[in-house]
C-alpha positions in Angstrom: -39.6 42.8 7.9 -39.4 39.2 7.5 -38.8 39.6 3.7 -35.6 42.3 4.5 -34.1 40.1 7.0 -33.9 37.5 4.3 -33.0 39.3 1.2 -30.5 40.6 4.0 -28.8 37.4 4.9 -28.7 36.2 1.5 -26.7 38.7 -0.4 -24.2 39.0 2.8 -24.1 34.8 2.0 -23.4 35.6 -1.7 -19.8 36.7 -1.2 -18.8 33.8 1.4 -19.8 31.4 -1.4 -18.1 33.2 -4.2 -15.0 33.4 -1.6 -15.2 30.1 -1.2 -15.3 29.1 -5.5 -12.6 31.3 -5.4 -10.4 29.0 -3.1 -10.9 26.1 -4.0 -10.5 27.0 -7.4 -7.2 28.3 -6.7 -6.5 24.8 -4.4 -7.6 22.6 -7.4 -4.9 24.8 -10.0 -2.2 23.7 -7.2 -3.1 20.2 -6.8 -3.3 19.7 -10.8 0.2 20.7 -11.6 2.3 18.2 -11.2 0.0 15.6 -13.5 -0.8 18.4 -15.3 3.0 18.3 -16.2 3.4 14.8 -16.9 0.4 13.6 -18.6 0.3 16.5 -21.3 3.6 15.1 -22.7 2.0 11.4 -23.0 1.7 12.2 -26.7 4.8 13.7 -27.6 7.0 11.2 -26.1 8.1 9.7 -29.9 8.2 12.9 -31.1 10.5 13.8 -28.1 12.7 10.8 -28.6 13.3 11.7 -32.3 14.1 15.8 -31.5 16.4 15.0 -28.8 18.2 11.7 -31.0 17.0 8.9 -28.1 15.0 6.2 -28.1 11.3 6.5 -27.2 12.0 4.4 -24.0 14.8 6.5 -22.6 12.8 9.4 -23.1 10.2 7.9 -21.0 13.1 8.2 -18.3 11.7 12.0 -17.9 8.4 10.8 -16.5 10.1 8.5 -14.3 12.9 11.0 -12.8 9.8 13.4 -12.0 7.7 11.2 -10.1 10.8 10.2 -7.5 11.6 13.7 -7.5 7.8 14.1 -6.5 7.3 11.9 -3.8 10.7 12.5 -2.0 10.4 16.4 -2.5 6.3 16.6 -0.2 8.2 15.2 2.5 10.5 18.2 3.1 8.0 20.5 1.9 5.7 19.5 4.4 7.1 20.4 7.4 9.0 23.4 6.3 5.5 24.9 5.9 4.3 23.8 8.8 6.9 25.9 10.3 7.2 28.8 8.1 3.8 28.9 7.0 2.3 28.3 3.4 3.2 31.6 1.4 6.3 31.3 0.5 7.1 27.7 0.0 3.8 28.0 -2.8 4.9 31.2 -4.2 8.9 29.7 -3.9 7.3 26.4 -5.7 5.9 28.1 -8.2 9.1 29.6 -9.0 10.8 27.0 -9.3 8.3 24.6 -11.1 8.4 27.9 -14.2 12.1 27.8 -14.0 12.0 24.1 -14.8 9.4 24.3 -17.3 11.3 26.8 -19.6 14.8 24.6 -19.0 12.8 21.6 -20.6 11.1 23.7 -23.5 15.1 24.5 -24.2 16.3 21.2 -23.4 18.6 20.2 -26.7 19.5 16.5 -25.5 18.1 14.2 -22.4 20.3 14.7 -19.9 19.3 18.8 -20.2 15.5 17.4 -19.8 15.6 15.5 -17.4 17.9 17.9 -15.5 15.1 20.7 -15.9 12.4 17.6 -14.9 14.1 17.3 -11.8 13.7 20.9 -11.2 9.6 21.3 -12.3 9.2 18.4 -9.8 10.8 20.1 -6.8 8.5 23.1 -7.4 5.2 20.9 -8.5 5.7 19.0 -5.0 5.3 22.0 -2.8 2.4 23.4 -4.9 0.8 19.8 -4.9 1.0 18.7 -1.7 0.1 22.3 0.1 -2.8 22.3 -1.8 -4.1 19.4 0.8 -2.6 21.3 3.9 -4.3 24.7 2.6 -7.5 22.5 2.4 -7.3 21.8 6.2 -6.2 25.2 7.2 -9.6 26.6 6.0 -12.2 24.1 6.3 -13.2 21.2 8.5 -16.0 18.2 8.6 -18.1 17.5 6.1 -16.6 20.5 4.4 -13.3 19.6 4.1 -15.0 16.5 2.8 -16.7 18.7 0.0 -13.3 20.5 -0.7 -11.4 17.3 -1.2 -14.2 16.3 -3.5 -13.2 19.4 -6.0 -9.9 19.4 -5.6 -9.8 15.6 -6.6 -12.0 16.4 -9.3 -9.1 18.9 -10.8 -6.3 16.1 -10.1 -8.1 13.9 -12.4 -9.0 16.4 -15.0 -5.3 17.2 -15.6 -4.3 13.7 -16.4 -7.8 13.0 -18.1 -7.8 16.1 -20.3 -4.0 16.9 -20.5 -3.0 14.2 -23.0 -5.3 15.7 -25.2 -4.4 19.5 -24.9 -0.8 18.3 -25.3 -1.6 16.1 -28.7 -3.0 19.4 -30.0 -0.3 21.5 -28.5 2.6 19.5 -30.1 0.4 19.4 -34.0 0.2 22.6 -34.1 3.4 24.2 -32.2 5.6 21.4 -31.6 6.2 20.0 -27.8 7.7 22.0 -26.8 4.9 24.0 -26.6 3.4 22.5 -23.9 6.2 23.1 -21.7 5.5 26.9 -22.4 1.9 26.1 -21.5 2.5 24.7 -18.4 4.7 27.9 -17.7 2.2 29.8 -18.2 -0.4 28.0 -16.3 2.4 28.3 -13.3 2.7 32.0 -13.5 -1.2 32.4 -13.6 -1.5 30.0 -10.5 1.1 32.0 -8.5 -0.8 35.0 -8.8 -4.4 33.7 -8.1 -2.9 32.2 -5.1 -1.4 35.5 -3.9 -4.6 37.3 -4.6 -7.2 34.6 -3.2 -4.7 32.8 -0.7 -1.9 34.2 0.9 -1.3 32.7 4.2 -3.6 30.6 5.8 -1.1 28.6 8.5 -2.3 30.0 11.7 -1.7 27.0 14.5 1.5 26.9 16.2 4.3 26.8 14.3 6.4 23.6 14.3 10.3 24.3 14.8 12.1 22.6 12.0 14.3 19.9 13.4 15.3 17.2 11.8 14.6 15.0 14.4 11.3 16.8 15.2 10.4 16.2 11.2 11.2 12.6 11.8 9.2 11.9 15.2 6.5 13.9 13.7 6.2 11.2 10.5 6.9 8.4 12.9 4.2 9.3 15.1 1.9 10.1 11.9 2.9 6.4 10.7 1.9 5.1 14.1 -1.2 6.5 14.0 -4.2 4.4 13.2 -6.4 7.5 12.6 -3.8 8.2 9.9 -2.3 5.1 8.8 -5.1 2.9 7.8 -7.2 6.0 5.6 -3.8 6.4 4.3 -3.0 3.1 3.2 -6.2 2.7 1.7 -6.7 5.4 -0.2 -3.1 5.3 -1.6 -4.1 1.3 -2.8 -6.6 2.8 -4.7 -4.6 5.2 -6.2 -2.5 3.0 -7.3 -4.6 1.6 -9.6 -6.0 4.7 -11.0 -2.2 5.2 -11.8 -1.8 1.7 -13.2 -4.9 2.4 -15.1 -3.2 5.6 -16.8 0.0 3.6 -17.8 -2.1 0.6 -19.0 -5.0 2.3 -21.0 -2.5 2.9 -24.5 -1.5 -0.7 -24.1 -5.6 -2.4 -23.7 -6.6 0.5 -26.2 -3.9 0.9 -29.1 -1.8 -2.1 -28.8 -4.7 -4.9 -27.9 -8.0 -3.0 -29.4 -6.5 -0.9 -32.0 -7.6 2.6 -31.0 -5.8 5.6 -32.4 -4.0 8.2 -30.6 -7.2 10.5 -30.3 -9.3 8.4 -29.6 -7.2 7.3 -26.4 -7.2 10.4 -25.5 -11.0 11.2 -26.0 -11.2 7.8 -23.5 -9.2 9.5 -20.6 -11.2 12.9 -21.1 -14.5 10.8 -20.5 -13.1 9.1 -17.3 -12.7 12.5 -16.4 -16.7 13.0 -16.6 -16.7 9.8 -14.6 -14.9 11.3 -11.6 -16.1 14.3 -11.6 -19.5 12.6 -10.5 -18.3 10.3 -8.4 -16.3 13.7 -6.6 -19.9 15.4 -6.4 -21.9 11.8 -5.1 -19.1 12.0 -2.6 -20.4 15.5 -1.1 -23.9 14.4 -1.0 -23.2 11.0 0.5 -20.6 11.7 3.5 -23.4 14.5 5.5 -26.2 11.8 4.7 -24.5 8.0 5.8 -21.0 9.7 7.3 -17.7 8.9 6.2 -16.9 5.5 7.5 -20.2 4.4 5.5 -19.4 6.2 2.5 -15.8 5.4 2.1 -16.7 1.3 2.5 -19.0 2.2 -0.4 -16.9 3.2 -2.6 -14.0 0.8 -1.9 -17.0 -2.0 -2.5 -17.7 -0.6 -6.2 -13.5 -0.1 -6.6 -13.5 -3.5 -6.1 -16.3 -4.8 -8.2 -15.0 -2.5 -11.0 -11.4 -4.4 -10.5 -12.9 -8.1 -10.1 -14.9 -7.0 -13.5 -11.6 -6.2 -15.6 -10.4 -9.4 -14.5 -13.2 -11.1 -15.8 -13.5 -9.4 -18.5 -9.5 -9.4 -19.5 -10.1 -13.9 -19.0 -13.5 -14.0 -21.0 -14.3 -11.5 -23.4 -11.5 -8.7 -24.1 -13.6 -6.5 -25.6 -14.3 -2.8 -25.5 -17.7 -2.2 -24.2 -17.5 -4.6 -21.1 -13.8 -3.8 -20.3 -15.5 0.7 -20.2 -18.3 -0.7 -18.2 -16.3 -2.1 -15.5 -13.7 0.7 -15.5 -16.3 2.9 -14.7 -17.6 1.0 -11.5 -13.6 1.4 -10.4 -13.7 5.0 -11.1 -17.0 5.7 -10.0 -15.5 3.8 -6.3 -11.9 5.4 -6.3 -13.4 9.1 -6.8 -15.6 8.8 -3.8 -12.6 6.9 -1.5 -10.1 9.4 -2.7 -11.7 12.8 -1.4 -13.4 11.3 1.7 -10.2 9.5 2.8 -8.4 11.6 2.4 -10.8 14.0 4.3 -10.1 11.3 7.8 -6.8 10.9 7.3 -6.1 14.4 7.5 -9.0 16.0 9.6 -7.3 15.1 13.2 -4.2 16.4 12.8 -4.8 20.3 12.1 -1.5 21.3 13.6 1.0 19.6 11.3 -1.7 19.1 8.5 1.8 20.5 6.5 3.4 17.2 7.8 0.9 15.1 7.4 -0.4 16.4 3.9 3.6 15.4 2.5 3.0 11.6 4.3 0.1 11.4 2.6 1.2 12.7 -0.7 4.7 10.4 -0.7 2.5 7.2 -0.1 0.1 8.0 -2.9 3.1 8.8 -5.4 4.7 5.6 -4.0 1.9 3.4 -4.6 1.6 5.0 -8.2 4.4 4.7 -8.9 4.2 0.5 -7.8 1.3 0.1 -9.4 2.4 1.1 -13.1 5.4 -1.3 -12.4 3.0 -4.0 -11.6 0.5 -3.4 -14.4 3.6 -3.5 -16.9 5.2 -6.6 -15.4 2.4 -9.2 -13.8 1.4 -10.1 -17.2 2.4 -9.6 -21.0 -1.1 -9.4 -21.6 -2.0 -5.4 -20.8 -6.1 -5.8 -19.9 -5.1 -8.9 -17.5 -2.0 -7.5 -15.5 -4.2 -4.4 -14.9 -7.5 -6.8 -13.5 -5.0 -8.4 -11.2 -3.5 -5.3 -9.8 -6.9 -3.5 -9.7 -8.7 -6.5 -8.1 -5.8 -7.1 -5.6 -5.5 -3.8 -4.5 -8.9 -2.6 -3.9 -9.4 -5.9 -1.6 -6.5 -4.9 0.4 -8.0 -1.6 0.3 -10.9 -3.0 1.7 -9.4 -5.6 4.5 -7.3 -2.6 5.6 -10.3 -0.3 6.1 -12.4 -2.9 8.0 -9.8 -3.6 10.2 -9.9 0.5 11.3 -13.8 0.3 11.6 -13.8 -2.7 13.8 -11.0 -0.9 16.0 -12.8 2.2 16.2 
């Protein structure tokens, strides 16, 4: 009897666990496309230039125009889900993000790209930052935690693998292939989500009001519960970001790497991430996630201090991987688990606060590959000191919260 009961509960558990895979795969395709979109065209960008008769800089104008587009575009997409629910502003994202891909595989000069850039943006936002919402519709606790974890994983599997996929994309097809791959990968999303998805906004339903949209960030923004695990996790970030934009400098320019093996270097930080994501799931049920969080910012900001060092005494290689590591190893714990607090209190305008959450991270991105191009000449240096100063304000910000708490 004993032995039935078992077998019983564990194929009715089989199902709920293959339901969930099934989610938060279909949440991880959502969060990846909109790096998924930029970083597969890191390769092509002189082969871009010389198609559409620009220089390779103005081209890079494309990457740029979709990131504002980006971060401005969660912050109405937001809280129109959280009034009308999550379907259709996906499934309407989706849409719009294919529409945009195919203008830019037809683009003939740069103002037609970035034209149809502007549009894949305003369709990757709502796919992007509902992915977080949807998160906190189904789960909660130390399983929200665990779902952040994967679907942080996916974020940095896009920009780690991507520039890869797109560097064999455009040598074999031309780039403009990959715009017809991301296409593709849009359509497929769309209908996983409808299929696995669908709606999943079941709170009260927040009228959309201007001035109900802006109390509702205001009040967000006021918010310690919010604010600090915001701010923090969007510092950190930031210098993942500023690590992306500053790797082909450190790598081709200052250690003489070629293309591939750059990207062969962001595929392995994906490997790097993707445990840190699972440590992450293991570590939050055993120490909690004020513990576990001040953990990882501690090794974020080891790994930062060491490219400093390393940039001042002994620009090489092997030490310059080794402490990369320790800040990727710290960010992909902070990201999912603080990302986790911030949004875990505020269930009915997770929408809302999902689109906060996403602008600041885009905004600090976006800051710290400014900085990591600007604060020094010398690539491995300017991205020590943005790495180093960021994960200690990281760090002052967070204690500040725990001490309050």
């Amino acid at each position: 009897m004993a032995d039935q009961t078992v077998t019983t509960i564990a194929a009715a558990s089989r199902p709920e666990i293959s339901s969930t895979f099934q989610q938060i795969a279909v949440l991880a395709a959502l969060a990846a496309t909109g790096t998924l979109a930029t970083n597969i065209l890191l390769p092509s960008l002189p082969q871009m230039a010389a198609s559409l008769h620009v220089s390779t800089a103005e081209v890079t104008s494309s990457i740029t125009v979709f990131l504002a587009v980006f971060a401005l575009g969660q912050l109405v997409v937001g809280p129109i889900s959280d009034r009308y629910g999550r379907r259709w502003p996906v499934l309407t994202g989706f849409a719009v993000f294919f529409a945009g891909s195919i203008w830019c595989g037809f683009a003939d000069d740069l103002p037609s790209l970035l034209a149809g850039r502007v549009i894949q943006a305003a369709g990757a936002c709502s796919t992007s930052v509902l992915s977080r919402a949807i998160a906190r519709d189904l789960f909660s606790g130390a399983a929200l935690g665990r779902a952040m974890a994967l679907i942080m994983i996916a974020m940095a599997a896009a920009p780690g693998f991507s520039p890869l996929l797109g560097g064999a994309l455009d040598h074999y097809f031309g780039w403009r292939s990959e715009f017809a791959f991301i296409a593709l990968f849009a359509a497929i999303g769309a209908v996983a989500y409808g299929a696995v998805l669908g709606e999943t906004h079941r709170s009260t339903r927040i009228p959309l009001n201007p001035l109900a949209i802006a109390k509702n960030y205001v009040g967000l923004v006021a918010d310690r519960r919010f604010l600090v695990p915001v701010a923090t996790v969007s510092l950190i970030m930031g210098g993942l970001f500023a690590m992306f934009s500053a790797a082909p400098r450190v790598l081709i320019e200052g250690l003489q790497f070629t293309p591939i093996q750059l990207g062969l270097f962001f595929a392995g930080t994906v490997m790097i991430v993707f445990a840190a994501g699972m440590l992450a799931t293991r570590l939050a049920p055993r120490f909690g996630l004020d513990r576990s969080i001040r953990g990882g910012l501690a090794a974020a900001a080891i790994g930062g201090i060491a490219i400093l060092l390393v940039s001042i005494f002994n620009p090489t290689f092997l030490p310059f991987l080794a402490a990369m590591a320790v800040f990727l190893l710290g960010m992909g714990i902070v990201n999912p688990l603080d990302t986790a607090q911030a949004l875990s209190p505020f269930g009915d305008k997770a929408g809302a606060a999902s689109a906060l959450l996403g602008f600041w991270q885009m905004m600090a991105a976006a800051i710290g590959v400014y900085l990591a191009a600007t604060v020094s000449h010398q690539a491995m240096l300017a991205l020590g000191v943005v790495l180093t100063v960021g994960s200690l304000l990281a760090i002052g910000l967070y204690t500040m919260r725990v001490r309050a708490a």
